[in-house]
C-alpha positions as CSV (number, residue, x, y, z in Angstrom):
1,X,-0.5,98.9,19.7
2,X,2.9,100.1,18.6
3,X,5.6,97.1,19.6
4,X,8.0,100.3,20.2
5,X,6.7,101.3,23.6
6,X,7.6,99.3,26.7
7,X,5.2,96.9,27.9
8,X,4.2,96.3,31.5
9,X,2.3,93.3,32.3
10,X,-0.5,93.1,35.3
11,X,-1.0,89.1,36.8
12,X,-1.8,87.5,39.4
13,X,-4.7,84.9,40.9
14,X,-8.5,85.3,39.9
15,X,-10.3,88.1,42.0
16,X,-7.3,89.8,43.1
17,X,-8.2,93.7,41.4
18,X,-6.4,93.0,38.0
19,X,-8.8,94.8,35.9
20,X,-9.9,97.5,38.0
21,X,-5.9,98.5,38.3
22,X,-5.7,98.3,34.4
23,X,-8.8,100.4,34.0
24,X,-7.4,102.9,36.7
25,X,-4.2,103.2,34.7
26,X,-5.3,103.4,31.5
27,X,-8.4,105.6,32.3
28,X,-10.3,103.3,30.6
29,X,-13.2,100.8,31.3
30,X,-11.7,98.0,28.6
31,X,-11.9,95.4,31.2
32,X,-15.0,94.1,32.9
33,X,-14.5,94.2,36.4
34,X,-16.8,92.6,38.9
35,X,-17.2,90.8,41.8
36,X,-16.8,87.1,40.0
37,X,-13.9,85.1,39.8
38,X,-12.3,84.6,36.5
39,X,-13.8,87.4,34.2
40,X,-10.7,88.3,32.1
41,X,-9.6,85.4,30.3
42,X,-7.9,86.6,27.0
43,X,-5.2,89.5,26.6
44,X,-6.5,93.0,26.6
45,X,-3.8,95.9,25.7
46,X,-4.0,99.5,26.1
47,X,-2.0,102.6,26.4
48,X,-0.8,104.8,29.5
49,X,1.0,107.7,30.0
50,X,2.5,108.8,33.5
51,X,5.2,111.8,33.8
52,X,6.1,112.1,30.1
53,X,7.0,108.3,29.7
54,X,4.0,106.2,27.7
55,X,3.5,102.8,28.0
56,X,1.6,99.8,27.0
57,X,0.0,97.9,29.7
58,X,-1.7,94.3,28.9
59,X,-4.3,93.0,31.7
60,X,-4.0,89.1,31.9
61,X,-6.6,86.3,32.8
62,X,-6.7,85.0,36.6
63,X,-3.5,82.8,36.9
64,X,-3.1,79.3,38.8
65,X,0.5,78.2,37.8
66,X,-0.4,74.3,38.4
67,X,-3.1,74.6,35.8
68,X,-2.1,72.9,32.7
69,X,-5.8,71.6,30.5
70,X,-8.7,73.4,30.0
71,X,-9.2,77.7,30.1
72,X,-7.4,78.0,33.0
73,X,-4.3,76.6,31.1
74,X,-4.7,78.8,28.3
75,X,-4.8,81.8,30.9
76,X,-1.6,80.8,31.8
77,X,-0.1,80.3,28.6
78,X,-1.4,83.6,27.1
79,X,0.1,85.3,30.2
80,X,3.0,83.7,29.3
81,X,3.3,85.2,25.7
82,X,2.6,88.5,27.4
83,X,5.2,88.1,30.3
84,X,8.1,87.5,27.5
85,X,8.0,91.2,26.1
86,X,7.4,92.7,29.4
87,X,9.8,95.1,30.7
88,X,8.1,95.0,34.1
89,X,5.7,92.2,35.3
90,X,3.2,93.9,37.9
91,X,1.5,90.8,40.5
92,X,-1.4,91.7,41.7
93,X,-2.4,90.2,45.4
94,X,-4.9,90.9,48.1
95,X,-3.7,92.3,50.9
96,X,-6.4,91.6,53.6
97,X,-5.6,87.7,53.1
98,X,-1.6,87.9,53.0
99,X,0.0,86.2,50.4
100,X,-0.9,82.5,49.8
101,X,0.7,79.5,48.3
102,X,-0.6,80.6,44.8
103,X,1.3,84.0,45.2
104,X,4.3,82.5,46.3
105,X,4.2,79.6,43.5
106,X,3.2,82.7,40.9
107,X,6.1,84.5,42.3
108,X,8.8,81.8,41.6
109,X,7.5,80.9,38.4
110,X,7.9,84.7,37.3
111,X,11.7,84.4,39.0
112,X,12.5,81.4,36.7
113,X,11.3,83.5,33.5
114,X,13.8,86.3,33.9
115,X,11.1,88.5,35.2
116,X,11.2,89.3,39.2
117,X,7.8,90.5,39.9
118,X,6.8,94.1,41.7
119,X,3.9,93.7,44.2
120,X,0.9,96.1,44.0
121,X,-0.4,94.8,47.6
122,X,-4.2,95.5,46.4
123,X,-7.3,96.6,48.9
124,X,-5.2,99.0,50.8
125,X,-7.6,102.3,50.6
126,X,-6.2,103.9,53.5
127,X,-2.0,104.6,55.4
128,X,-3.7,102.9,58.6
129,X,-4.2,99.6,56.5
130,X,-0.4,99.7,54.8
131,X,1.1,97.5,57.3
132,X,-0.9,94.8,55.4
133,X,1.2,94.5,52.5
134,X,4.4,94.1,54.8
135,X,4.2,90.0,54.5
136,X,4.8,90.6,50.8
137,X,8.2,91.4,51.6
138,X,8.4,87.8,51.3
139,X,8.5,86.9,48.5
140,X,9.4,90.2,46.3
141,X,12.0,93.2,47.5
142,X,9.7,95.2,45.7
143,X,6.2,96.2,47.0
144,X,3.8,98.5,46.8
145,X,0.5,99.3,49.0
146,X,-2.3,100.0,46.7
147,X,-5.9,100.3,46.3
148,X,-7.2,100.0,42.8
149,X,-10.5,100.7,43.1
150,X,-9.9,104.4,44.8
151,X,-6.3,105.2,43.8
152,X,-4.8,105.0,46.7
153,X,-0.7,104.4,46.3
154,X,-1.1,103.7,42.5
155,X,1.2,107.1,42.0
156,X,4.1,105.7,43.7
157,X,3.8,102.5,42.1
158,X,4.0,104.2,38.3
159,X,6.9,106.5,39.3
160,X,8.8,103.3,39.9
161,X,7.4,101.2,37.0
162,X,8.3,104.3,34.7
163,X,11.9,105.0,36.0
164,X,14.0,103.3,33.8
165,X,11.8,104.7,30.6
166,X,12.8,107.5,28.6
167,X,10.8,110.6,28.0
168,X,9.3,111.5,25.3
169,X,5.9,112.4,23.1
170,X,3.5,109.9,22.9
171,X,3.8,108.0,19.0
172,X,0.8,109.2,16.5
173,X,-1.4,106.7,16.1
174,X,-1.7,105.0,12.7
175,X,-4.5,105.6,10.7
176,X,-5.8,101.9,11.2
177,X,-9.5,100.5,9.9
178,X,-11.0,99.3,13.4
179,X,-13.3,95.9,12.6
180,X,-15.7,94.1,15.2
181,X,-15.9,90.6,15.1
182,X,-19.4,89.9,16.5
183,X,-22.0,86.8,16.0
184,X,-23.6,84.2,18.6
185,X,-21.8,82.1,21.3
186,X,-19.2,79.4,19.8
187,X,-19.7,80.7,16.0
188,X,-15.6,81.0,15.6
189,X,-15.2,84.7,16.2
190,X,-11.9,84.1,18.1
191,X,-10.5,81.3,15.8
192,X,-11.2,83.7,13.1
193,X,-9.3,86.2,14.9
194,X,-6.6,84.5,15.7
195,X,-6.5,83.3,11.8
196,X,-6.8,86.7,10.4
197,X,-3.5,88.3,13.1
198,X,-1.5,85.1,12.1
199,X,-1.6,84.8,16.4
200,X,-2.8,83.2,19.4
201,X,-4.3,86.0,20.8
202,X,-7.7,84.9,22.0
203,X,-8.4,81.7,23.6
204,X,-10.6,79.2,21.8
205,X,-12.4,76.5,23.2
206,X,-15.2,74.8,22.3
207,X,-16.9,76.3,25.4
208,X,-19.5,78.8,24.7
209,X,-19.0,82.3,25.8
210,X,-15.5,81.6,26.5
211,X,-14.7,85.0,25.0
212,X,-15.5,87.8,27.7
213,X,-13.7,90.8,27.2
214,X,-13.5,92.9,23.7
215,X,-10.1,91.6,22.7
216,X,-8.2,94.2,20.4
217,X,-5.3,93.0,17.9
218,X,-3.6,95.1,15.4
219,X,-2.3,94.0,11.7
220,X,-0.8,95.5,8.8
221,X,-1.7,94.3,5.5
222,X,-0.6,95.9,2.1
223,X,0.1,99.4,3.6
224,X,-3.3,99.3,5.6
225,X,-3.8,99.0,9.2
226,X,-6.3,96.7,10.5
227,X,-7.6,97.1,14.5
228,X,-9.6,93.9,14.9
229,X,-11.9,93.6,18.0
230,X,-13.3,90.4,18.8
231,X,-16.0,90.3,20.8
232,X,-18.0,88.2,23.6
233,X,-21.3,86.2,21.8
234,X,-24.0,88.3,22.0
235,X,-26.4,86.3,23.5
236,X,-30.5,86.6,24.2
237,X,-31.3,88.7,27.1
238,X,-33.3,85.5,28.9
239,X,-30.1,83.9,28.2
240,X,-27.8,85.8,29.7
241,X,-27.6,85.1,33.9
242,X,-23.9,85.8,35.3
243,X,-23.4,89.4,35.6
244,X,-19.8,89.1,33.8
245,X,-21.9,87.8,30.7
246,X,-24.2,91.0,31.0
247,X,-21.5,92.9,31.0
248,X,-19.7,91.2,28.0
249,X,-23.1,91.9,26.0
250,X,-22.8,95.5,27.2
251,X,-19.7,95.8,26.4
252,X,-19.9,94.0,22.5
253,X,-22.9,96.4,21.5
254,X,-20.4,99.5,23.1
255,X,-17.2,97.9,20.7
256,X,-19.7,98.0,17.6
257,X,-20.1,101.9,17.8
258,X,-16.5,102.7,17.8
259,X,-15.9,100.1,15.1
260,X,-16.3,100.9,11.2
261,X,-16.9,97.9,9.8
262,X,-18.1,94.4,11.6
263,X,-18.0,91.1,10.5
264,X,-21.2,89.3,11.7
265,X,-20.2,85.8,11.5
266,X,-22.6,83.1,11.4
267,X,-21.9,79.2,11.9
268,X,-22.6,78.0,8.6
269,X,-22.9,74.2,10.0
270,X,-25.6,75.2,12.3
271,X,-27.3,77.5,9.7
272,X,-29.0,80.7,10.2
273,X,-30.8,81.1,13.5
274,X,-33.5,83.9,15.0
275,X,-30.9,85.2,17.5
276,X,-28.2,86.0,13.8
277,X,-31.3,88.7,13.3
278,X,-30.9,90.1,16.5
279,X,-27.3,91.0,16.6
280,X,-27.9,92.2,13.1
281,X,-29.8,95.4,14.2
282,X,-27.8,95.6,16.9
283,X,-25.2,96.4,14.1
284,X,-27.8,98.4,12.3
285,X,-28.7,100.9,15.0
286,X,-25.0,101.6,15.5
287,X,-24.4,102.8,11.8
288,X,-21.2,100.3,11.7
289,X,-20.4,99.0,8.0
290,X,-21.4,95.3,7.6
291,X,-19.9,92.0,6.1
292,X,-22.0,88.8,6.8
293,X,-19.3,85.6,7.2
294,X,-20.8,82.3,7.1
295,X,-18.1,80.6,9.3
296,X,-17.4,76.8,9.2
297,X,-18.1,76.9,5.4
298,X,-16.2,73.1,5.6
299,X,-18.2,71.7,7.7
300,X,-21.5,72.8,5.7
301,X,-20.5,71.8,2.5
302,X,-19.0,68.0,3.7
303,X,-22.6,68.0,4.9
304,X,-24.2,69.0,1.4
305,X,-21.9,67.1,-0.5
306,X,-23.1,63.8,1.7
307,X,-26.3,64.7,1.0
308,X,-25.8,64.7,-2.5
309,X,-24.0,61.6,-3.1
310,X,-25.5,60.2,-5.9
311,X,-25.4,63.4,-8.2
312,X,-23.2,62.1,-11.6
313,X,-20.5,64.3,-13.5
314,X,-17.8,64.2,-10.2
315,X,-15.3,66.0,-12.5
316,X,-17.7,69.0,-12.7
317,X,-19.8,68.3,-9.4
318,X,-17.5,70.3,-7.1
319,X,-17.4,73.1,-8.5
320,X,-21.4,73.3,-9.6
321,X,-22.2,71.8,-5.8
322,X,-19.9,74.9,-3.7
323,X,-21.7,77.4,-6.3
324,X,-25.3,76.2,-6.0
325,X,-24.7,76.0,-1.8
326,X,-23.7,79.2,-1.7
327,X,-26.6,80.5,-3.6
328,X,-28.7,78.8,-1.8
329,X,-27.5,80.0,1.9
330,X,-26.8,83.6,0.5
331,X,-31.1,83.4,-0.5
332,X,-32.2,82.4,3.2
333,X,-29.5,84.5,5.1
334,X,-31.2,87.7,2.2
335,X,-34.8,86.9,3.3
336,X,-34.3,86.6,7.0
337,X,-31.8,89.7,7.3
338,X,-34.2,92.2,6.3
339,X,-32.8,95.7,5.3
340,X,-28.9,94.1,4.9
341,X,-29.1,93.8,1.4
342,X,-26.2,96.0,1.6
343,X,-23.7,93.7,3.1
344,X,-21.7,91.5,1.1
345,X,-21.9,87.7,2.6
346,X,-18.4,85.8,1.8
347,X,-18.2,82.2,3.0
348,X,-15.3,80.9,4.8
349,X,-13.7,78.3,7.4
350,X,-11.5,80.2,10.1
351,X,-10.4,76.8,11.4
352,X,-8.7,75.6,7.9
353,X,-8.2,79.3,6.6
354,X,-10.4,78.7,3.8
355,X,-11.2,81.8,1.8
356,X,-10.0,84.4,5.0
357,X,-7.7,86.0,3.0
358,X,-10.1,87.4,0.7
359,X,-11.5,89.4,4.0
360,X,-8.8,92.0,4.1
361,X,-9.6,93.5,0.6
362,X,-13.4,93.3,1.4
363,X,-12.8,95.0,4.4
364,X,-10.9,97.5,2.5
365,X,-13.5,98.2,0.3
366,X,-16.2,98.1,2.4
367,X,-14.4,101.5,5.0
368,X,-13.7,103.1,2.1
369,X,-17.5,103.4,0.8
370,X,-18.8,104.3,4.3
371,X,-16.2,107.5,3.9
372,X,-17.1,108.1,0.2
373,X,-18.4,111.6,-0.3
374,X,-20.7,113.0,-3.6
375,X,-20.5,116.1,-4.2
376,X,-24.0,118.2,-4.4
377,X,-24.1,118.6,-8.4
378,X,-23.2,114.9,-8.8
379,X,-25.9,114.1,-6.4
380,X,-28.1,116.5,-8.3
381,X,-27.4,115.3,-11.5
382,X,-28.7,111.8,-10.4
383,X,-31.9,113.2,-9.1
384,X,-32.8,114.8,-12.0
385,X,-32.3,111.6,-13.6
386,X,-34.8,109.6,-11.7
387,X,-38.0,109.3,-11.5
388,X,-39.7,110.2,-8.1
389,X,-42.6,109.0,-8.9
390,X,-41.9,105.3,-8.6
391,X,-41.4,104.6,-5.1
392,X,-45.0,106.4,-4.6
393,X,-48.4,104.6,-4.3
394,X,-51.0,106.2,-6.6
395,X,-53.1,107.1,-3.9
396,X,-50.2,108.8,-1.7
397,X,-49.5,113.0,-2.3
398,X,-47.2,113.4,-5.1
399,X,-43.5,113.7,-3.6
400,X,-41.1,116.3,-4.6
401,X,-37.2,116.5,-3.9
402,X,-36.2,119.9,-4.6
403,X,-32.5,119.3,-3.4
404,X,-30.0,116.7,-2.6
405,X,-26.6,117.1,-0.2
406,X,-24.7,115.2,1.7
407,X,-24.0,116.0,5.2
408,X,-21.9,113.3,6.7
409,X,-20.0,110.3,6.3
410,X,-19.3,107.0,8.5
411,X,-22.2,105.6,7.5
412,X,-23.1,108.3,4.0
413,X,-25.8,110.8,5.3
414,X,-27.9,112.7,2.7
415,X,-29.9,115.8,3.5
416,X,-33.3,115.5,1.1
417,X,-35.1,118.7,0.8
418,X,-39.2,117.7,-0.1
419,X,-42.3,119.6,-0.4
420,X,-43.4,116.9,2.6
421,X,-45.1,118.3,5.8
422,X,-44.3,115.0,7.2
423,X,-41.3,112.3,7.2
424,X,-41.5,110.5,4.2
425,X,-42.6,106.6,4.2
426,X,-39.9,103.9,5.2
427,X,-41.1,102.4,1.8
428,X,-40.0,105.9,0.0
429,X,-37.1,106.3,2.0
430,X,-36.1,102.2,0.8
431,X,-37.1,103.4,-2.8
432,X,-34.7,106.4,-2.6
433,X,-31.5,104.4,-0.9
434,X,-31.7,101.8,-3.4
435,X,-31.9,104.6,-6.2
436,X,-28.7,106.2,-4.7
437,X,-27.0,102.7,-4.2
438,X,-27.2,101.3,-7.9
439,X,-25.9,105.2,-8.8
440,X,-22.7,105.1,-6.3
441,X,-20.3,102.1,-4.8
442,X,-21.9,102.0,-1.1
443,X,-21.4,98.4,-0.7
444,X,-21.3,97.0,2.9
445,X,-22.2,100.3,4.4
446,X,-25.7,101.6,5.3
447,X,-26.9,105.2,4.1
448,X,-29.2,107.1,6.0
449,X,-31.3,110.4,4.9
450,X,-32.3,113.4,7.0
451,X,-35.2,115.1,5.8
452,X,-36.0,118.8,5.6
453,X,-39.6,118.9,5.3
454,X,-41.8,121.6,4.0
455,X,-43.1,123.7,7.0
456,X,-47.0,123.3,7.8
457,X,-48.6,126.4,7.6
458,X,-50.9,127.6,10.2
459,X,-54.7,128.3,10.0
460,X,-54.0,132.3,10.1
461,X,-50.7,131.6,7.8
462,X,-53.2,129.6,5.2
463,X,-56.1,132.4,5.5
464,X,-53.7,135.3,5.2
465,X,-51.8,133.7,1.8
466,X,-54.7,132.9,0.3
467,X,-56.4,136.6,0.8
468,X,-53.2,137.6,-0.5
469,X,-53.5,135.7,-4.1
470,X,-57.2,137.3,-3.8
471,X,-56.1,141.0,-3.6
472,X,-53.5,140.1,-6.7
């Protein structure tokens, strides 16, 4: 998000209609909005545009201003962040119960930070149910009767939260690399976020599943522009009770398709587990370009190195030990990640910043081969250079490829034109991606073929050719 554009900030206590007014703004559905308390926790941004004049509007977590430990005192203190580059600070309330001592306690506290809060007086659908928001008066010269979840008032409010703001087009977006940070519950994906934005951005806790939204942050790095999303933990379907958790799962898997490349990370103290395979398809069915991070990388080898205590030659033992771990993680996390021999694994500690820099130029790498193109008489030449025959049982039909393009990038797509009545094996199709791999830099991205088979004649086709090459 541009730090040009205003910013107008939405807060206010848990359960209040914070979300669905961001998502009515914004025309989005960024933040998960339900009937339980205390769903959006981190930041979330977006953009708006209302009457020529755009904007960027940040939902914040459920505020209690006494809170001071725990995730209800990070809330308030990544409100806080948000509230100082606000131009406008929207509180949310609920109208049917009036305003309470929270409200007024929010209020004041906005008061003392140089920003005098406007009242959207939510869960007002209808003009007979305005008079409800009169008690706001209160404590704020400024309110507005609203209903969130059916529009209701929400134009008058953004003609007054827009006045001061100049017209103007929209800015162009920069071309930016968007990156998913996905993995298990409590595997660092928000301390590696916040490590890779140099931020606090999302809340960390040691907490499981304390991430809940898809929490966006924006970084340039050596003329590049890097959108990372972190994500909720993706947890097993038994697993998952709340509805907001649902949701967050929902909601991960839908950040994955409109990423390009995700880092699955993968708590290196706890080792690999069944549940890393599962959110590893769920990365392969979406086509997004994949990194595998072992995360806690510290913590692993102080373990190892314990382990090996006794091992002589410390001058060169270090160096040997890190090297021989690594192979030996990179071997398990290969034969339980079936089909993901693609994806580069890197080790690192988020915490201590251990070997996180060397992400960006991975990253890098790794978007530009899932747009690479091959041009159809370089991808020609290579077939004629192999030999089809390999990848083919001696009992199977002999396989032809007459023709190689490709149709698409983001991943590579390849159209294979075969004297096949019928999809080729997944074996074949293996055979023929690791052909075009050790041929062309696709690292960290899959490839996928489409296949235009040979058409099956009919019985009457079949009798009529043949009586054909009779008469001849």
């Amino acid at each position: 998000m541009s730090e040009k554009i205003p910013s107008i900030v939405i807060v206010g206590r848990p359960n209040v209609g914070k979300s669905t007014l961001f998502n009515r703004i914004t025309g989005t559905r960024r933040s998960i909005v339900t009937d339980e308390p205390g769903i959006t926790r981190d930041r979330i941004y977006g953009q708006a545009s209302w009457e020529g004049r755009t904007f960027e509007l940040v939902d914040t977590g459920g505020i209690v201003p006494e809170a001071q430990a725990g995730i209800p005192g990070e809330i308030l203190r990544q409100a806080n962040m948000a509230i100082k580059n606000a131009v406008k600070v929207v509180m949310v309330t609920d109208a049917r119960t009036g305003p309470i001592a929270t409200d007024r306690e929010l209020a004041l506290l906005l008061r003392r930070a140089g920003k005098p809060p406007v009242i959207a007086a939510n869960k007002v659908d209808a003009m007979q149910n305005v008079p409800l928001a009169a008690p706001f008066f209160e404590i704020s010269p400024e309110v507005f009767p609203v209903s969130a979840e059916h529009g209701f008032g929400v134009d008058e409010l953004l003609d007054f939260l827009v006045a001061d703001m100049p017209k103007g087009e929209a800015p162009e977006p920069l071309p930016e690399i968007k990156v998913a940070i996905i993995g298990r519950p409590n595997v660092g994906k928000s301390t590696l976020l916040n490590r890779l934005t140099d931020s606090d951005r999302a809340i960390v806790s040691p907490e499981p599943g304390t991430t809940r939204d898809a929490v966006d942050m924006m970084v340039e790095r050596g003329g590049k522009t890097f959108r990372f999303l972190d994500t909720a933990g993706i947890r097993r379907k038994g697993k998952t009770n709340l509805i907001a958790e649902k949701l967050s799962v929902i909601l991960a898997r839908k950040t994955l398709e409109r990423a390009d490349v995700a880092l699955m990370i993968i708590d290196g103290a706890m080792g690999y587990t069944s549940h890393d395979a599962t959110i590893a398809d769920y990365a392969r069915q979406s086509g997004v370009s994949l990194i595998i991070v072992v995360n806690k990388w510290d913590l692993a080898l102080t373990a190892y190195k314990q382990k090996h205590a006794d091992e002589k030659e410390k001058g060169r033992r270090g160096e040997s030990m890190i090297s021989r771990l690594m192979g030996e993680y990179e071997k398990i996390i290969r034969s339980k990640l079936r089909g993901l021999d693609f994806a580069p694994v890197v080790f690192v500690s988020a915490l201590t910043g251990t070997r996180t820099e060397m992400l960006f130029e991975l990253i890098e790498k790794v978007a530009a081969a899932r747009m690479r193109r091959i041009s159809t008489g370089e991808l020609n030449r290579w077939l004629a250079s192999i030999d089809l025959q390999r990848g083919t049982s001696p009992a199977s039909r002999q396989i032809k490829v007459y023709y190689v393009t490709q149709s698409g990038v983001a991943p590579p797509t390849f159209v294979l034109f075969t004297n096949q009545t019928r999809t080729l094996h997944f074996g074949y199709q293996r055979f023929m991606e690791n052909q075009i791999r050790a041929a062309f830099d696709f690292r960290g991205t899959p490839v996928r073929f489409s296949l235009r088979l040979k058409k099956r004649q009919t019985r009457d086709e079949r009798l009529l050719s043949e009586g054909s090459r009779k008469r001849e």
